[in-house]
CHARMM-style PDB file with segment names, atoms N, HN, CA, C and O in Angstrom:
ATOM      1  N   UNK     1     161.271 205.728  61.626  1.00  0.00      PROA
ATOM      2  CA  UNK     1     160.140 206.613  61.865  1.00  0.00      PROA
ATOM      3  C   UNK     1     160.385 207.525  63.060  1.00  0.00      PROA
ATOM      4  O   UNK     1     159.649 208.511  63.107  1.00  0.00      PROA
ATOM      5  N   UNK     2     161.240 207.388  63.987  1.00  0.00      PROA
ATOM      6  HN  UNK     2     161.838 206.587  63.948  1.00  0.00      PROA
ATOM      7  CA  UNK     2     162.113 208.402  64.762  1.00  0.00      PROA
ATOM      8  C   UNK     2     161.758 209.663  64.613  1.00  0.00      PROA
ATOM      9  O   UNK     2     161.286 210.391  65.487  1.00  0.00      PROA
ATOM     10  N   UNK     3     162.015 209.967  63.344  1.00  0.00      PROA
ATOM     11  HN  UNK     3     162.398 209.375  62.635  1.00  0.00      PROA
ATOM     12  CA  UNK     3     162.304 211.207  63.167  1.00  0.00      PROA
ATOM     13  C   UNK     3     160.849 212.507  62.592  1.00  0.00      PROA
ATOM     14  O   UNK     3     160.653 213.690  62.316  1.00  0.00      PROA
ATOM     15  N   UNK     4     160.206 211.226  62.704  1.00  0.00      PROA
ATOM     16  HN  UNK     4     160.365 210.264  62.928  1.00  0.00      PROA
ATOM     17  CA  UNK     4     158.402 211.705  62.078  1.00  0.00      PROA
ATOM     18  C   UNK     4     157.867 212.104  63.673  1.00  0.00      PROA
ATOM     19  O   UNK     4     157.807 211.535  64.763  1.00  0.00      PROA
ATOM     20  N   UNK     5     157.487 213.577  63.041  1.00  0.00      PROA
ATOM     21  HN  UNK     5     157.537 214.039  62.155  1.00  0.00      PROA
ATOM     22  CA  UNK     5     156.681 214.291  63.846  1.00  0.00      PROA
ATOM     23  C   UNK     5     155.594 214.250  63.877  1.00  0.00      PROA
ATOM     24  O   UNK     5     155.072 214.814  62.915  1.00  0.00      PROA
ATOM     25  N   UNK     6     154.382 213.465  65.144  1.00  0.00      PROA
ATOM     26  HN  UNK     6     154.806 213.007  65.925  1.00  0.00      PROA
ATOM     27  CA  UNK     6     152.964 213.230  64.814  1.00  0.00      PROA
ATOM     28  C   UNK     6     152.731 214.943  65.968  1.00  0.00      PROA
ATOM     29  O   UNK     6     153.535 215.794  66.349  1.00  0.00      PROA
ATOM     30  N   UNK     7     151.197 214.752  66.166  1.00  0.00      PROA
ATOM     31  HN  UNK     7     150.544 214.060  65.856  1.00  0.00      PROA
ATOM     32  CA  UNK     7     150.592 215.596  67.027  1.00  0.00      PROA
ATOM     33  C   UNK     7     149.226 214.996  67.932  1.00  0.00      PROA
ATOM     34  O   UNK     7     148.153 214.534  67.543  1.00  0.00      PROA
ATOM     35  N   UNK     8     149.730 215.204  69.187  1.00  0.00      PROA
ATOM     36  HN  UNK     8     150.601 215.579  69.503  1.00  0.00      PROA
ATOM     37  CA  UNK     8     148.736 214.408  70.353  1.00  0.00      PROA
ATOM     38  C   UNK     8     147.781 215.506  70.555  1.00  0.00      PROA
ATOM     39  O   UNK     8     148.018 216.714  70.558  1.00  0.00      PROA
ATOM     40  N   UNK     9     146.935 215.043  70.682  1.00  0.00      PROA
ATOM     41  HN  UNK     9     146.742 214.062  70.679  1.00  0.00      PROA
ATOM     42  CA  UNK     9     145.274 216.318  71.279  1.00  0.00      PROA
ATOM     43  C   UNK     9     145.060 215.359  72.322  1.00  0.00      PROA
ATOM     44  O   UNK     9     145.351 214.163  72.371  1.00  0.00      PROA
ATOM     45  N   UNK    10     144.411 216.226  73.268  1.00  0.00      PROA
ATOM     46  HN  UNK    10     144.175 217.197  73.228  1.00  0.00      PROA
ATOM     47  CA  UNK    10     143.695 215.909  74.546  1.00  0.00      PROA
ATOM     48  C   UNK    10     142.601 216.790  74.925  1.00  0.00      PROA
ATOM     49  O   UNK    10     142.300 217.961  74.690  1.00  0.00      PROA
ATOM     50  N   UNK    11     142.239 216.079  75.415  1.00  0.00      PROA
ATOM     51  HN  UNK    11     142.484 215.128  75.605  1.00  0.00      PROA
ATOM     52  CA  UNK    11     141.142 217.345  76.761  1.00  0.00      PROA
ATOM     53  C   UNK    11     140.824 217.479  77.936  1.00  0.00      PROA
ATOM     54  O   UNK    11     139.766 217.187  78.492  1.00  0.00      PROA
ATOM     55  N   UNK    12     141.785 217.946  78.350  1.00  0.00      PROA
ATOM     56  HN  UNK    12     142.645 218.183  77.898  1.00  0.00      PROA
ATOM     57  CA  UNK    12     141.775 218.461  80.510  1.00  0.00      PROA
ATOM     58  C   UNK    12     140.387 218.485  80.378  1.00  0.00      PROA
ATOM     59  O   UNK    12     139.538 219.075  79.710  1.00  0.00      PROA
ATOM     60  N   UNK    13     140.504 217.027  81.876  1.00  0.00      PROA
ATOM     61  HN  UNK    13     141.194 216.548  82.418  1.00  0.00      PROA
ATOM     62  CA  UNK    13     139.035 217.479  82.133  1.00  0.00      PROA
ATOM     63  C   UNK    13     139.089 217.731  84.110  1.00  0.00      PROA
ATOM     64  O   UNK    13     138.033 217.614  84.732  1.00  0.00      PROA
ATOM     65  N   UNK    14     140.103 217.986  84.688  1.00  0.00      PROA
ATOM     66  HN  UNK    14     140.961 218.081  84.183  1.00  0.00      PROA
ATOM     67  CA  UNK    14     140.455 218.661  85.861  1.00  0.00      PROA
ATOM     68  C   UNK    14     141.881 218.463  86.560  1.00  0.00      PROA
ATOM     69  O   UNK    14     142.811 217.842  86.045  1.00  0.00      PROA
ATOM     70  N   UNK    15     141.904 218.956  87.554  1.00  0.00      PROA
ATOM     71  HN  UNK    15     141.149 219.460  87.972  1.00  0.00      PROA
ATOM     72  CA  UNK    15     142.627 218.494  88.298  1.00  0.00      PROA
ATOM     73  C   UNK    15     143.670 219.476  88.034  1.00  0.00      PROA
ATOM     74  O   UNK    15     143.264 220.463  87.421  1.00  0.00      PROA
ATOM     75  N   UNK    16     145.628 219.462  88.511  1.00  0.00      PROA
ATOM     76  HN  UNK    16     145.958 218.660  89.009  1.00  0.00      PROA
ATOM     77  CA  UNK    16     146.564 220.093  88.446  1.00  0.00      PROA
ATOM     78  C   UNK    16     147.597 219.739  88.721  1.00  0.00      PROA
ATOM     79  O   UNK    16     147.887 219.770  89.917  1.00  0.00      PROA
ATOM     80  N   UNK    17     148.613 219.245  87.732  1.00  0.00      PROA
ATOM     81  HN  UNK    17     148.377 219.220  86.760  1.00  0.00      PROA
ATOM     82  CA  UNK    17     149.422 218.632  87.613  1.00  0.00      PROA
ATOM     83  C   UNK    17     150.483 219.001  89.335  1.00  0.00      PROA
ATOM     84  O   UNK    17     150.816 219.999  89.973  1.00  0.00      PROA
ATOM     85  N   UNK    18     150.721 216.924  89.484  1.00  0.00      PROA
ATOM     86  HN  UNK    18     150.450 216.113  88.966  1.00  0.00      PROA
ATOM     87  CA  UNK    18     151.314 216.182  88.282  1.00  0.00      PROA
ATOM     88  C   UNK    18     149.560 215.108  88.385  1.00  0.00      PROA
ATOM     89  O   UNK    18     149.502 213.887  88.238  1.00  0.00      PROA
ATOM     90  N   UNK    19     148.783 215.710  88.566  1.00  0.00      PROA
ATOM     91  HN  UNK    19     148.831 216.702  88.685  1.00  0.00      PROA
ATOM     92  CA  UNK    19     147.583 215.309  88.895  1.00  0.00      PROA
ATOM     93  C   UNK    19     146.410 215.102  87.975  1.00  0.00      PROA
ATOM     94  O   UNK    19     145.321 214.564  88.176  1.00  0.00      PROA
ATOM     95  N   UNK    20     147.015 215.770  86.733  1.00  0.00      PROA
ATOM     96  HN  UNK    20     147.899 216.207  86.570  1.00  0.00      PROA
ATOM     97  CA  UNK    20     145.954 216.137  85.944  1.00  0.00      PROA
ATOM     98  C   UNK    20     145.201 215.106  85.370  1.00  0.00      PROA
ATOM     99  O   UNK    20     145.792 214.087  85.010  1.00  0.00      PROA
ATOM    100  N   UNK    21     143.673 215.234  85.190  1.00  0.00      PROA
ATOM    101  HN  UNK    21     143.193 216.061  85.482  1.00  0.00      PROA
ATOM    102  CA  UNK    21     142.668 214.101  84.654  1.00  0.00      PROA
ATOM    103  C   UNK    21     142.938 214.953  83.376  1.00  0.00      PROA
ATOM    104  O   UNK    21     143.076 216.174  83.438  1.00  0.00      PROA
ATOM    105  N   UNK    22     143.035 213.922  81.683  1.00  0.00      PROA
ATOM    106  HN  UNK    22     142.923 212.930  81.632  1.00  0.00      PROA
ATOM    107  CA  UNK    22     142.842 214.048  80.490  1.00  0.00      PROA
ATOM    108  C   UNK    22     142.426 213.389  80.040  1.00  0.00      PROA
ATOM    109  O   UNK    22     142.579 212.197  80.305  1.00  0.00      PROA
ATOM    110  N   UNK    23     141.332 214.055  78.690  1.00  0.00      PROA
ATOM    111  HN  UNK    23     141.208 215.024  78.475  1.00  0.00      PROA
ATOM    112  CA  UNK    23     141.269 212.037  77.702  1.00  0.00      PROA
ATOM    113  C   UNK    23     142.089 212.385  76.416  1.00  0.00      PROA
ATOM    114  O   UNK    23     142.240 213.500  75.917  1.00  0.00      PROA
ATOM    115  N   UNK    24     142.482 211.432  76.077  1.00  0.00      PROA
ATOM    116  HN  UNK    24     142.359 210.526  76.482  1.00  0.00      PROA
ATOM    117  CA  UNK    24     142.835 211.275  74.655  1.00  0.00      PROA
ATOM    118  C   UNK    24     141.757 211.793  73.367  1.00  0.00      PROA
ATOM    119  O   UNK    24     140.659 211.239  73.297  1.00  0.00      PROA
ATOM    120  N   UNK    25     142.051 212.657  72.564  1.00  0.00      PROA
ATOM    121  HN  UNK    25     142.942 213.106  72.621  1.00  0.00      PROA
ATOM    122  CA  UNK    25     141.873 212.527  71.529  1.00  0.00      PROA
ATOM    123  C   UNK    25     142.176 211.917  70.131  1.00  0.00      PROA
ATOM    124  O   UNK    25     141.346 211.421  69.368  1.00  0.00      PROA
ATOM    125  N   UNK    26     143.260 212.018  69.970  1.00  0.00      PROA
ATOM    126  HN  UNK    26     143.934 212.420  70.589  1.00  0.00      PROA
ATOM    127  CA  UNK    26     143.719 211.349  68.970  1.00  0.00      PROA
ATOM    128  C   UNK    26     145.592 211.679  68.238  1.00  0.00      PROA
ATOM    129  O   UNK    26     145.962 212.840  68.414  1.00  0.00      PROA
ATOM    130  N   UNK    27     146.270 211.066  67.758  1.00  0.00      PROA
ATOM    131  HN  UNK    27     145.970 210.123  67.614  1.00  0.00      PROA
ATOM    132  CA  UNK    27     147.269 211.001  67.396  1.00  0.00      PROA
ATOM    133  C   UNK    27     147.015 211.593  65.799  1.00  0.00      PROA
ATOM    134  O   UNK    27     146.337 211.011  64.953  1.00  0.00      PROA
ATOM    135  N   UNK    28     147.826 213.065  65.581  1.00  0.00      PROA
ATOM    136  HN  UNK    28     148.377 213.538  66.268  1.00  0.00      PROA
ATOM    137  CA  UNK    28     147.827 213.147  63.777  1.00  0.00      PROA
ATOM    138  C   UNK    28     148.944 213.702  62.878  1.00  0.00      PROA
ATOM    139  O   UNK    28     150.121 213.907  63.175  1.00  0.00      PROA
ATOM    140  N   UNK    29     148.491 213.842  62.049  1.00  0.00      PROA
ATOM    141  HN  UNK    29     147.535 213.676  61.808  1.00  0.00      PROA
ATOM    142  CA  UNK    29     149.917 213.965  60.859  1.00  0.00      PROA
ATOM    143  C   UNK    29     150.587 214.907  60.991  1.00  0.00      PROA
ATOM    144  O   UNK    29     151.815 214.895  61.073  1.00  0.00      PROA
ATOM    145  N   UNK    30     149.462 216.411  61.052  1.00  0.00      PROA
ATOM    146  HN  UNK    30     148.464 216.420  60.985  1.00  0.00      PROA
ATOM    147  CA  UNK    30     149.989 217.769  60.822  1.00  0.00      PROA
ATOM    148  C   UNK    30     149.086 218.173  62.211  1.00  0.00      PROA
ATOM    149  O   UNK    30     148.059 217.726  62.722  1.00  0.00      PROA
ATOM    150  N   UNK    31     150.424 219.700  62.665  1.00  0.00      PROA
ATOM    151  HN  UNK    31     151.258 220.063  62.250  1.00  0.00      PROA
ATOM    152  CA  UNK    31     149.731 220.444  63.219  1.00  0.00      PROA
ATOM    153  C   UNK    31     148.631 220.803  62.933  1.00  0.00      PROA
ATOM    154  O   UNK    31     147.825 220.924  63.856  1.00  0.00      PROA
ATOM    155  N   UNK    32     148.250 221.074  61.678  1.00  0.00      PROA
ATOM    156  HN  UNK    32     148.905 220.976  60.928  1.00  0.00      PROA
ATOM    157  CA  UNK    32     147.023 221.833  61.030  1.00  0.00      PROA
ATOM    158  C   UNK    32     145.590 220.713  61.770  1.00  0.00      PROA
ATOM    159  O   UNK    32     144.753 221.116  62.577  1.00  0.00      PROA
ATOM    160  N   UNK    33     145.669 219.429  61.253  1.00  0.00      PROA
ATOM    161  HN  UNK    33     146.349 219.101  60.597  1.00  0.00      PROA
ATOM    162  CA  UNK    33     144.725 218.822  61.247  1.00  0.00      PROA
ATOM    163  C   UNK    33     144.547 218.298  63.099  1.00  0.00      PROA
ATOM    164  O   UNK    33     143.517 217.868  63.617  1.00  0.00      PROA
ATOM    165  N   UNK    34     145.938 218.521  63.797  1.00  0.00      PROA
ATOM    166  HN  UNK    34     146.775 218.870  63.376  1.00  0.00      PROA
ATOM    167  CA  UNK    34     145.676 218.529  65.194  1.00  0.00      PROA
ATOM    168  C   UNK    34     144.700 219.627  66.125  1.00  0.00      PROA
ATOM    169  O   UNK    34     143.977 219.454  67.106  1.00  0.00      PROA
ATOM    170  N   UNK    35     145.052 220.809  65.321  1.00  0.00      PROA
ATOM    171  HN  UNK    35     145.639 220.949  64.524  1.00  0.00      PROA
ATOM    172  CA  UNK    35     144.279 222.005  65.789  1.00  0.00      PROA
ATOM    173  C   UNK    35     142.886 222.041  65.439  1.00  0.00      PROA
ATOM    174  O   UNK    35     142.072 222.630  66.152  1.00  0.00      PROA
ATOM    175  N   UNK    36     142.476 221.278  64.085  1.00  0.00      PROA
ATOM    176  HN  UNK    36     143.137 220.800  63.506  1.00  0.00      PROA
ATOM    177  CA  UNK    36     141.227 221.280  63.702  1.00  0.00      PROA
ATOM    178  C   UNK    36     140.698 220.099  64.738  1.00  0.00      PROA
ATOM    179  O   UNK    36     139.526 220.350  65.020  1.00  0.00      PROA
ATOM    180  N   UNK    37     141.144 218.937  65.378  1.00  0.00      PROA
ATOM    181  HN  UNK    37     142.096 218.733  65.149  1.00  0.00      PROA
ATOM    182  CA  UNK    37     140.581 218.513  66.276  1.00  0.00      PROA
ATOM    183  C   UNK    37     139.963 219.043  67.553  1.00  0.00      PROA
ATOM    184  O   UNK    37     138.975 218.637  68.165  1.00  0.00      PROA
ATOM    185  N   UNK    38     140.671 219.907  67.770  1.00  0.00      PROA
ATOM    186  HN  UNK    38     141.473 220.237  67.273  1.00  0.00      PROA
ATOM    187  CA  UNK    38     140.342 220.819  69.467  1.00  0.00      PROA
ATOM    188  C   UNK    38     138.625 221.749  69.210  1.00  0.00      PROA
ATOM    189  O   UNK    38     138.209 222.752  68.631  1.00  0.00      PROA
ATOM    190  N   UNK    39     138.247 220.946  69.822  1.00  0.00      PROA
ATOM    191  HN  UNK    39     138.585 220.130  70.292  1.00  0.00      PROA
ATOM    192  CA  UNK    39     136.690 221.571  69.985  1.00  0.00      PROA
ATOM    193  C   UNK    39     136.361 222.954  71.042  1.00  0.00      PROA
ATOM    194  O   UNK    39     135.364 223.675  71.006  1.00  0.00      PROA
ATOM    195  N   UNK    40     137.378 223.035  71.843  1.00  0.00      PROA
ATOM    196  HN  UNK    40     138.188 222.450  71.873  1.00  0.00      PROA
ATOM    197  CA  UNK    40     137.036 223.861  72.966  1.00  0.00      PROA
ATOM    198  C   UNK    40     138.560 224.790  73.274  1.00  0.00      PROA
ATOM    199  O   UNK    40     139.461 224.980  72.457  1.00  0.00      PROA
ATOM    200  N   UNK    41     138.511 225.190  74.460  1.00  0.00      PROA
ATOM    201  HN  UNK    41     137.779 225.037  75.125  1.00  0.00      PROA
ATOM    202  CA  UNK    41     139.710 225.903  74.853  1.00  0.00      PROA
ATOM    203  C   UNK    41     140.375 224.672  75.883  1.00  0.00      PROA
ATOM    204  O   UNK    41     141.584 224.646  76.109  1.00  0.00      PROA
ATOM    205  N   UNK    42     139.484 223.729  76.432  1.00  0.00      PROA
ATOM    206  HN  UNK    42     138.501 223.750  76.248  1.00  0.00      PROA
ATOM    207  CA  UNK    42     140.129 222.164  77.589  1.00  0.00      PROA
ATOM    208  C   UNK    42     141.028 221.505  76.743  1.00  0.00      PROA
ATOM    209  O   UNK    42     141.768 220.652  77.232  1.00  0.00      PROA
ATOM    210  N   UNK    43     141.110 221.930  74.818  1.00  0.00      PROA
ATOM    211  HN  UNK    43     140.509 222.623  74.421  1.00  0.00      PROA
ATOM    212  CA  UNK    43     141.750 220.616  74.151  1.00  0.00      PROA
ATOM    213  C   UNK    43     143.035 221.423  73.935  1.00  0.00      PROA
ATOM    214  O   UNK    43     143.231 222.623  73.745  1.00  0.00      PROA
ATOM    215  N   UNK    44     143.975 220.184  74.044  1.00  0.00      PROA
ATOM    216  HN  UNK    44     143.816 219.209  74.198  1.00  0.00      PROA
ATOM    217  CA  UNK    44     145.820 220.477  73.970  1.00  0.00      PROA
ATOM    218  C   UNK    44     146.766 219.861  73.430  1.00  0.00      PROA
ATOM    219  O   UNK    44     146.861 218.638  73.537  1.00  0.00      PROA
ATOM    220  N   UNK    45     147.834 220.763  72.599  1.00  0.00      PROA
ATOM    221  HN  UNK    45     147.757 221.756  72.512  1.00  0.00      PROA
ATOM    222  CA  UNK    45     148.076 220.044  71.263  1.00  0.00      PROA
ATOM    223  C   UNK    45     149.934 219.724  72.088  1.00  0.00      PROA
ATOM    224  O   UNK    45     150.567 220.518  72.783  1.00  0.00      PROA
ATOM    225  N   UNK    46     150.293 218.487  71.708  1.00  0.00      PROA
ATOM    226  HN  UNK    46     149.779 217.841  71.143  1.00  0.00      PROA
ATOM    227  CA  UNK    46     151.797 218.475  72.155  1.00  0.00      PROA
ATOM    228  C   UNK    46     152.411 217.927  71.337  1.00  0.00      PROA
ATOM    229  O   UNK    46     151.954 216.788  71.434  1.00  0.00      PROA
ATOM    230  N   UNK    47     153.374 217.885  70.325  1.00  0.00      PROA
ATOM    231  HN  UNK    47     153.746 218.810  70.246  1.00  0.00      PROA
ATOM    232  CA  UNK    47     154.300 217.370  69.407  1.00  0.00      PROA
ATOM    233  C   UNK    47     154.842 216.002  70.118  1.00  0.00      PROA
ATOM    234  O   UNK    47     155.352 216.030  71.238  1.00  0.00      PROA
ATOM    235  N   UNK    48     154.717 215.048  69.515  1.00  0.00      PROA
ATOM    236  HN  UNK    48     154.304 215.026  68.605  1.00  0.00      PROA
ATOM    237  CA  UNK    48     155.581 213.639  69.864  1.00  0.00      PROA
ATOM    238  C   UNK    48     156.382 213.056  68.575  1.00  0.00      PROA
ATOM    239  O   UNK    48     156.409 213.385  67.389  1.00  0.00      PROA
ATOM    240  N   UNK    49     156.954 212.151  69.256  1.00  0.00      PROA
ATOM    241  HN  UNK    49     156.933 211.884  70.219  1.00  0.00      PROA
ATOM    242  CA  UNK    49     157.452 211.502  68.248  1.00  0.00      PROA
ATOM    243  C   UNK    49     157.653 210.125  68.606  1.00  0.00      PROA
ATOM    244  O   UNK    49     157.902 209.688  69.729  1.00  0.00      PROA
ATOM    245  N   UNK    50     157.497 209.386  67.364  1.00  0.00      PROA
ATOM    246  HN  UNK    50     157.295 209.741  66.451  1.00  0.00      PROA
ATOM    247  CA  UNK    50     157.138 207.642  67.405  1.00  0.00      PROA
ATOM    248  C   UNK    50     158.280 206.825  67.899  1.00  0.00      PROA
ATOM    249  O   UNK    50     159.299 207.400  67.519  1.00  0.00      PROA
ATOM    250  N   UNK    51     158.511 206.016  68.404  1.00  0.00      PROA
ATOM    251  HN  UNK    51     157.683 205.549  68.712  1.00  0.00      PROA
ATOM    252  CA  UNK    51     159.641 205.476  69.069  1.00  0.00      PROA
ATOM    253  C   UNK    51     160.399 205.873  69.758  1.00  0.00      PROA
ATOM    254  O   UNK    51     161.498 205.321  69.823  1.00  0.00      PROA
ATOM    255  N   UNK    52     160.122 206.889  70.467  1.00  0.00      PROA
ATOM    256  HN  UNK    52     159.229 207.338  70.414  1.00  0.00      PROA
ATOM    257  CA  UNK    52     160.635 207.474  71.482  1.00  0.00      PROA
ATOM    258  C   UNK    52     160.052 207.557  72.799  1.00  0.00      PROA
ATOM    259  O   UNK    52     158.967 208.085  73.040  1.00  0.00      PROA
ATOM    260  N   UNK    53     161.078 206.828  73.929  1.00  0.00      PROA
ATOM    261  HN  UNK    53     161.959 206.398  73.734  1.00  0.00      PROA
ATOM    262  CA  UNK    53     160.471 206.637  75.599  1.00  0.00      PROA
ATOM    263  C   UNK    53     160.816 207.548  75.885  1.00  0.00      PROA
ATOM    264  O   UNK    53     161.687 208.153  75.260  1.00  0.00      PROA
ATOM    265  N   UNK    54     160.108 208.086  77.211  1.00  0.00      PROA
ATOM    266  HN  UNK    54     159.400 207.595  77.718  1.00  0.00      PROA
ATOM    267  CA  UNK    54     160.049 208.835  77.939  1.00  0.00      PROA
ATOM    268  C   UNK    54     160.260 208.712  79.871  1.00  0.00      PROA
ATOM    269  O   UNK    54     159.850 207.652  80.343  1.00  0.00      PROA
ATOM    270  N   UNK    55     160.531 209.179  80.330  1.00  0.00      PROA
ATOM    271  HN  UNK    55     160.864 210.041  79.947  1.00  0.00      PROA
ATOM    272  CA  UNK    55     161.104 208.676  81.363  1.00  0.00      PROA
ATOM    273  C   UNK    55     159.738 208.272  82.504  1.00  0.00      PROA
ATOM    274  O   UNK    55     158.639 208.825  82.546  1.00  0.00      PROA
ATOM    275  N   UNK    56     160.305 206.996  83.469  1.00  0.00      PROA
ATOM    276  HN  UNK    56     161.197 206.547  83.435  1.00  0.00      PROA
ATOM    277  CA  UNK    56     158.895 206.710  84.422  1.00  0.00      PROA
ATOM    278  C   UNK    56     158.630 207.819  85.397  1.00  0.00      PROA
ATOM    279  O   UNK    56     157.750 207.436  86.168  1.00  0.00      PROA
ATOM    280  N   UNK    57     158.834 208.440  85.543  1.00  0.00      PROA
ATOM    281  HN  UNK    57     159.549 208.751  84.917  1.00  0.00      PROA
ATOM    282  CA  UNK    57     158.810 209.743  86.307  1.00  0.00      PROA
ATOM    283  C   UNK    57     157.875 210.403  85.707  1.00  0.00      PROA
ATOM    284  O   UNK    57     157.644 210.417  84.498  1.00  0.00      PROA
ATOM    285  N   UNK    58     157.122 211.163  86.860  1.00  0.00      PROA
ATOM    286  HN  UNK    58     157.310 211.151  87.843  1.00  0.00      PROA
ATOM    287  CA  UNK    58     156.001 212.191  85.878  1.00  0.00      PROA
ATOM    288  C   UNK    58     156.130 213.468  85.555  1.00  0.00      PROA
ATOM    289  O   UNK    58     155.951 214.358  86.387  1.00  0.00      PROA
ATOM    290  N   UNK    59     156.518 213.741  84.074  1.00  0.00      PROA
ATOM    291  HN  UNK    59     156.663 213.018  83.399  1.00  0.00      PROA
ATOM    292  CA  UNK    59     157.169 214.924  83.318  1.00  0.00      PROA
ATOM    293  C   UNK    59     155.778 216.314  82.976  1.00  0.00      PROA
ATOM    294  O   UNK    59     154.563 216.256  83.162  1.00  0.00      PROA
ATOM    295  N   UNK    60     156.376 217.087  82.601  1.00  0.00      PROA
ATOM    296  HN  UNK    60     157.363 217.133  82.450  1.00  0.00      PROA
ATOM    297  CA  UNK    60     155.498 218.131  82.007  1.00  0.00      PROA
ATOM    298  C   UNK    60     155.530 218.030  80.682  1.00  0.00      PROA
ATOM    299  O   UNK    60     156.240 218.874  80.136  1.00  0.00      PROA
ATOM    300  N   UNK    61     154.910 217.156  79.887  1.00  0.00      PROA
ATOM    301  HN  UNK    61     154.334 216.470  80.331  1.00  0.00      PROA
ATOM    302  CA  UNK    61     155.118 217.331  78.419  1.00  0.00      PROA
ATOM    303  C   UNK    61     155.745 218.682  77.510  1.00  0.00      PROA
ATOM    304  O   UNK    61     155.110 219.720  77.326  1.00  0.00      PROA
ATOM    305  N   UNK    62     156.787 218.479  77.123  1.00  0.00      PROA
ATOM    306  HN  UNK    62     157.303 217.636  77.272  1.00  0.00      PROA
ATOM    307  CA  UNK    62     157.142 220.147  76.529  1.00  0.00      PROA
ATOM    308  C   UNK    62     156.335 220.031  75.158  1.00  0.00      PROA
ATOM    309  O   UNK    62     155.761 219.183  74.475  1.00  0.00      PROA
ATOM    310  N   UNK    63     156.681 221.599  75.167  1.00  0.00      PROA
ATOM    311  HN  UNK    63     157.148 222.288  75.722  1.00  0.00      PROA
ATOM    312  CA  UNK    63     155.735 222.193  74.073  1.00  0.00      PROA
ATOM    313  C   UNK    63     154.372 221.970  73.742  1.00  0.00      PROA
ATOM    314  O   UNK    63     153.995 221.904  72.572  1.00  0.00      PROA
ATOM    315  N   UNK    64     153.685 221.860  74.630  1.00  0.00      PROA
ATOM    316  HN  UNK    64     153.991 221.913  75.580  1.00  0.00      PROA
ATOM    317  CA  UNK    64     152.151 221.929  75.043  1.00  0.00      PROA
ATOM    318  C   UNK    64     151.775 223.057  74.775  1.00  0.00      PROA
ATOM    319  O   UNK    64     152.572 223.982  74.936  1.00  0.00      PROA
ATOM    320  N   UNK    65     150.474 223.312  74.296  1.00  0.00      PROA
ATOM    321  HN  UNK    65     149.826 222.561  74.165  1.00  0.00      PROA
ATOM    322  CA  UNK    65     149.767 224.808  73.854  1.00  0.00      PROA
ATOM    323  C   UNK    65     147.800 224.085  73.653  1.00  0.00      PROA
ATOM    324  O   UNK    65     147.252 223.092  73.174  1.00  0.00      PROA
ATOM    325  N   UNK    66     147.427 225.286  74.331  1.00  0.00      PROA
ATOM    326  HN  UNK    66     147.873 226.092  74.721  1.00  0.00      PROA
ATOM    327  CA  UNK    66     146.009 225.223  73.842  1.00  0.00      PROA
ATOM    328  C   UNK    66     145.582 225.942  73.204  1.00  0.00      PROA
ATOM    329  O   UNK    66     145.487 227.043  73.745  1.00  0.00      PROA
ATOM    330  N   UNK    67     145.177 225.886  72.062  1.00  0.00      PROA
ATOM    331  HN  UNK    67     145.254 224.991  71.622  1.00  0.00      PROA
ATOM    332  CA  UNK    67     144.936 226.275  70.730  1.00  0.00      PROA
ATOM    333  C   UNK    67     143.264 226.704  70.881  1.00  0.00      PROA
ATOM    334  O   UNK    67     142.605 225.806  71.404  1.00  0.00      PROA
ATOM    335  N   UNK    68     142.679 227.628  70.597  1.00  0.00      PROA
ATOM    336  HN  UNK    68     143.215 228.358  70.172  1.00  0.00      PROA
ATOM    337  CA  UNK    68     141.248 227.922  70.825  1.00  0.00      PROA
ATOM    338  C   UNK    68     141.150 227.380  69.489  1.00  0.00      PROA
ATOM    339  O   UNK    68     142.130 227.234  68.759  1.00  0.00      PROA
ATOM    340  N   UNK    69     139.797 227.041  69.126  1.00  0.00      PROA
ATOM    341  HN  UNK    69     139.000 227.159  69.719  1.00  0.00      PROA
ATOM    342  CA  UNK    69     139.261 226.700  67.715  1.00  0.00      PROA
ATOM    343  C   UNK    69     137.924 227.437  67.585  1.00  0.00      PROA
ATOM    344  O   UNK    69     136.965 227.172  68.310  1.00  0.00      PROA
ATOM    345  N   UNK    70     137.901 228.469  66.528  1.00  0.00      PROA
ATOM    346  HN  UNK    70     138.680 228.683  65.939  1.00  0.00      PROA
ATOM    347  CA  UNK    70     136.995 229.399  67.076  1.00  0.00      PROA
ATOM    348  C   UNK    70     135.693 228.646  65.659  1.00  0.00      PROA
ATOM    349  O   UNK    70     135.854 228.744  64.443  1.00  0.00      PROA
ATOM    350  N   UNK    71     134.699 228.066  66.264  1.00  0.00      PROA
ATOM    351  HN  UNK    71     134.568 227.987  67.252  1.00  0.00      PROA
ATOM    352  CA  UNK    71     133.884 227.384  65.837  1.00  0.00      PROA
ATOM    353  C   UNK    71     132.151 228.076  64.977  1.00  0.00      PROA
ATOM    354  O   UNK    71     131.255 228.634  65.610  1.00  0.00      PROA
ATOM    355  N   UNK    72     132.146 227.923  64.140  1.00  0.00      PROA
ATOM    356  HN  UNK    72     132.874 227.469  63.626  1.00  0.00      PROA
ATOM    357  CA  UNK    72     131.298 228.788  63.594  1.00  0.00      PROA
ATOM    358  C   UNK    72     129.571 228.268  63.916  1.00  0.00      PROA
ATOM    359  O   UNK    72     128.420 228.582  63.610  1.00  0.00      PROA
ATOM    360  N   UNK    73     130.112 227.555  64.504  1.00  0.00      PROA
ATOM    361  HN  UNK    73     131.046 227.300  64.752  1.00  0.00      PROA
ATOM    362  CA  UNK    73     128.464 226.753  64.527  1.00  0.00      PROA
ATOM    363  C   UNK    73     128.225 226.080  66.036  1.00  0.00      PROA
ATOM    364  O   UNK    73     127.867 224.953  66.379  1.00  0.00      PROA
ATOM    365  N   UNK    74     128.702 227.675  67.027  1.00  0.00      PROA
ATOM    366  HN  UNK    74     128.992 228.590  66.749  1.00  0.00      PROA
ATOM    367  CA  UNK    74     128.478 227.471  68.722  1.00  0.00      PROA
ATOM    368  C   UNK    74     129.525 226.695  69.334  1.00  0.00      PROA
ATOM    369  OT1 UNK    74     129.498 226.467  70.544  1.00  0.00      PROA
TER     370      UNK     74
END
């Protein structure tokens, strides 16, 4: 499963790295259905992958993007 690409959402809720406060949203299949999670412009989409560590040091997640979700109902 290595090689399976999920998608992490979050939502900054302050601060500035390597400082930053986030919560979890949720882990998903497709970009598509990661972006449909993001409620606001605070939520942030980063590509992971399953069985793979990361170092104890505190990194900048690559390929991070905040995705607006332009919401029809406010």
């Amino acid at each position: 499963m290595a090689d399976q690409e999920l998608w992490m959402v979050g939502q900054i809720k302050g601060g500035e790295f390597p400082n930053t406060i986030w919560d979890f949203q949720g882990i998903f299949s497709s970009q598509q259905l990661a972006i449909a999670a993001c409620r606001n412009s605070s939520y942030f989409i980063v590509p992971v992958e399953a069985d793979i560590e990361l170092p104890e040091t505190t990194i900048k997640m690559p390929n991070t993007y905040f995705p607006i979700r332009r919401d029809t109902n406010g």
